[in-house]
N, C-alpha and C positions, 0 to 999 in steps of 0.2 A: 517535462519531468523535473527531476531535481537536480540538477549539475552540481556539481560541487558552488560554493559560496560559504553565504555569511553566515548561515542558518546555524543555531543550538537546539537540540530541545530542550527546551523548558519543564521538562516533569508531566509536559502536557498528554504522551504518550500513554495508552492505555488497548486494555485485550478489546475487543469486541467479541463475535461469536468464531474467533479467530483461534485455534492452538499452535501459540507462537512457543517462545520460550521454556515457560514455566510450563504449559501443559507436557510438554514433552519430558521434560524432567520428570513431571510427577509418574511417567510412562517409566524411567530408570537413565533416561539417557536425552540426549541435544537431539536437536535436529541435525538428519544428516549431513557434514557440511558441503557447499557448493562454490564453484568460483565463479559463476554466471545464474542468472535467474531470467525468467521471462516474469516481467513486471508490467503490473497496472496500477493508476493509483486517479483517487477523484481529489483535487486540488480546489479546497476551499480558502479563501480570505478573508471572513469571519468566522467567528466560532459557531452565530447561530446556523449559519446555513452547513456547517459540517454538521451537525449536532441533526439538525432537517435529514441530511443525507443517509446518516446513520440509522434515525427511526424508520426509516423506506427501506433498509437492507435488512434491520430487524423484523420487520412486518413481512422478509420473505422476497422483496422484489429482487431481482438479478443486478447484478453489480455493472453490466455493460448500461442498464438502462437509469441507474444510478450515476450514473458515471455523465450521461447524456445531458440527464437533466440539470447534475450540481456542479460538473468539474468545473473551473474557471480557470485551469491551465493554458496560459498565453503562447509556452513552447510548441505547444501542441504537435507539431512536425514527427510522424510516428509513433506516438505515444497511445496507448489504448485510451484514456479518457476521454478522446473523439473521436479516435477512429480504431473500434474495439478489436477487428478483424486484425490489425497489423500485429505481426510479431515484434517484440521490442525486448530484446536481452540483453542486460546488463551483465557487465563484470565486475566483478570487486575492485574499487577504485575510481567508478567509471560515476559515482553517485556523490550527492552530499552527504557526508558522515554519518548525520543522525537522523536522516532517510535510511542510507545502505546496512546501519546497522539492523536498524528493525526490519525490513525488506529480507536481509538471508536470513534473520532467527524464524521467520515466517514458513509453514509446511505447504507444497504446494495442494490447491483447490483449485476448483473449479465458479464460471460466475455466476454457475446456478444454485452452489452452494457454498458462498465462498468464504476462508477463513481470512480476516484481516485483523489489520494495525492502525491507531492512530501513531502521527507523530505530529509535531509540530517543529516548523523550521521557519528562515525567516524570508520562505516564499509563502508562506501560510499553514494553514492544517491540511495534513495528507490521510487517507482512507488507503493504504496498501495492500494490496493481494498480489500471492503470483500464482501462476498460473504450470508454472516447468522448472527444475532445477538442474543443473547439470557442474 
């Protein structure tokens, strides 16, 4: 996942078929807030292969198998991107800043439908969805 580090985003961040932030405003209101999230995320280190990753969740495929084919998360140790079945909750704090930020503006989904985030940070490009807020 994203530990905390050296990471910024770079402006790289963008909605996918995701209602992060701004959708919810345009609803009258934030998301509601959380101090934990159950997180996933597909961890790319180039751009084209996030970019690959993304056209296969637009096209409709499930984000676990998404996840199977592009993550390249090295941490990997509990983290959904390889092993989709494990719960993995974060707390606020517990992330790299400009992951954790876009991770709780994030509504939760599901990975048969799911709403995500780009961010980028300087473990590479991240694909975020969660799955639980609490």
């Amino acid at each position: 996942m994203a530990p905390k580090g050296k990471a910024a985003d770079k402006g790289g961040a963008s909605k996918g078929k995701g209602k992060g932030k701004a959708d919810a405003e345009e609803k009258g209101g934030k998301v509601k807030g959380a101090q934990q999230i159950n997180v996933r995320h597909i961890l790319c280190e180039k751009h084209s292969k996030k970019e690959e990753a993304l056209e296969k969740l637009k096209a409709g495929a499930k984000f676990d198998d998404v996840a199977r084919e592009f993550s390249e998360d090295k941490a990997r140790a509990g983290m959904h991107s390889k092993t989709p079945l494990v719960e993995c909750w974060k707390t606020r704090g517990d992330l790299e800043p400009a992951f954790e930020e876009k991770a709780f503006e994030l509504e939760a989904s599901t990975t048969t439908n799911p709403k995500y985030v780009e961010v980028k940070t300087g473990f590479g490009y991240h694909i975020i969805m969660v799955e639980g807020r609490k």
